[in-house]
C-alpha positions, 0 to 999 in steps of 0.5 A, a space after each residue: 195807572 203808571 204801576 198798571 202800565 209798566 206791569 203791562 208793556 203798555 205805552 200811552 199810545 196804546 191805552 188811547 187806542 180805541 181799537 185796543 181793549 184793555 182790562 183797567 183796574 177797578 182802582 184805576 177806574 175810580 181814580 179817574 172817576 174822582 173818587 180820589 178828588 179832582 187833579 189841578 186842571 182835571 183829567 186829560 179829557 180823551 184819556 178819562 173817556 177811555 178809561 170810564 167807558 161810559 161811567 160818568 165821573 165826579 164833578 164834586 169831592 167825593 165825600 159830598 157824595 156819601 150816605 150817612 154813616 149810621 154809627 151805632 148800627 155799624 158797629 151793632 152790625 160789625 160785632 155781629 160779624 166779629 163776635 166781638 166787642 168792635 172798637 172805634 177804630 175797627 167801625 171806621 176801618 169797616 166803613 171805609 173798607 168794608 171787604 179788606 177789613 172783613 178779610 184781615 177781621 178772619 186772618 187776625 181771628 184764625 192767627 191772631 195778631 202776628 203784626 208783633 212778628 218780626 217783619 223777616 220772620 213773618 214773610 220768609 220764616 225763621 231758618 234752622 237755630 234762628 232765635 227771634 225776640 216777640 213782644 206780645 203786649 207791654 212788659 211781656 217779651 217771647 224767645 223763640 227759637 227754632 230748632 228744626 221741622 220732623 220728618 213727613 207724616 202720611 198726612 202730610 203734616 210735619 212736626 216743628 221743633 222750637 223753644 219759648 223762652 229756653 223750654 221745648 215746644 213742638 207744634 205740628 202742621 200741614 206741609 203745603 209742599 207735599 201736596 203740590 205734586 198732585 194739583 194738576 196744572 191748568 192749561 194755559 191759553 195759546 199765543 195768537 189763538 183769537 179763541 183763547 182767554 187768558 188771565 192777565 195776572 195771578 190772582 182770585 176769581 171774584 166773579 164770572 159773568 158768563 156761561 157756556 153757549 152765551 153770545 157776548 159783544 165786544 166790550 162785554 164783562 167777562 171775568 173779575 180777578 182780584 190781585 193784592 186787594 186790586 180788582 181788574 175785569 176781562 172784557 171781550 175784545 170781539 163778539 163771539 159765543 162761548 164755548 167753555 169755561 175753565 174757572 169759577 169764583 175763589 179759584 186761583 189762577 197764573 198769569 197765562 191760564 185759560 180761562 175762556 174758550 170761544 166757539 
């Protein structure tokens, strides 16, 4: 709350402002839910309510509250998916966080595990003569040193230069870089326009629940954006109809884009 507070320029005053509408995070709503327990004393009774908009929270811990886990059949379901054999951990990993861990099951599959990665490597990559050190299971330790990347093919892809352990390697890959020039940029809502719709944050659509020519109420759902596994709903902050809608769902957008335009 304090994160979503801070990344938004907003003050207690204004979260409690009941003329104010403001989009909370799904984690956010669920914390005042209890769905992480109840704080000492409870939650600020005014602050609660508008926050839940009408959800009725948790008077219990929230795991009295569950269903039974069906164990066997979770995992039965879960190799199902992963077309492969599912350890322990993997089942309880899913039942707690069935869309994270489904989506981390697809990267590990595609890349396989690059947690044995070099944390700098992994998020900045390696720069020119670089040579980093990777133990890919007990006992057994890659050299790999980057050498450099090959000119720009028609395709768009690129030959990268390397050794594994002193012995020359290439690899060719799609430069991402290349194509950027071409992705036409989306408009962005105008300042102070009552009409326009923008996205609070980058992130993924998850959902639209609109369409165009919908009459919609203040307060109504309007779109679900997905940020670094956080889920925040735009909600309409007057009634009017729609007239045009610029996103669907797995689209990505920036802060600022436009993606509603009322009538």
């Amino acid at each position: 709350m304090t994160l979503f507070m801070m990344a938004n320029n907003l003050t207690p005053e204004m979260v409690l402002d009941p003329k104010r509408e403001i989009a909370f995070p799904e984690s956010v709503i669920e914390f005042f839910e209890g769905k992480l327990g109840q704080p000492p004393g409870g939650f600020p009774p005014a602050l609660q309510t508008r926050i839940l908009r009408g959800r009725k929270p948790l008077t219990d811990r929230p795991g009295a509250t569950l269903p039974p886990a069906d164990l066997p059949k979770a995992k039965s379901d879960l190799e199902g998916k992963l077309r492969r054999p599912a350890s322990e951990q993997d089942v309880i990993s899913y039942l707690l966080y069935p869309k994270v861990f489904a989506e981390y099951a697809e990267h590990q599959a595609k890349y396989s595990d690059l947690s044995v990665l070099p944390t700098p490597a992994f998020f900045f990559g390696m720069t020119k003569g670089e040579e980093v050190s990777i133990e890919i299971e007990a006992g057994k330790t890659l050299i790999v040193k980057f050498l450099t990347i090959g000119e720009a093919q028609p395709d768009g892809r690129r030959v990268v230069y390397f050794e594994l352990n002193g012995q020359p390697r290439e690899v060719i890959v799609a430069d991402k870089s290349l194509t950027a020039g071409a992705v036409k940029a989306r408009p962005k809502a105008e300042t102070g326009n009552v009409k326009h719709i923008a996205a609070p944050m980058p992130g993924a659509v998850v959902a639209v629940a609109v369409a165009p020519g919908d009459e919609v109420a203040v307060g109504q759902k309007l779109i679900t954006l997905e940020a670094m596994k956080m889920e925040t709903t735009l909600h309409a902050d007057r009634a009017g109809k729609v007239a045009e809608v610029l996103v669907r769902p797995g689209v990505q957008v920036e802060g600022g884009d436009l993606v509603i335009r009322f009538d």
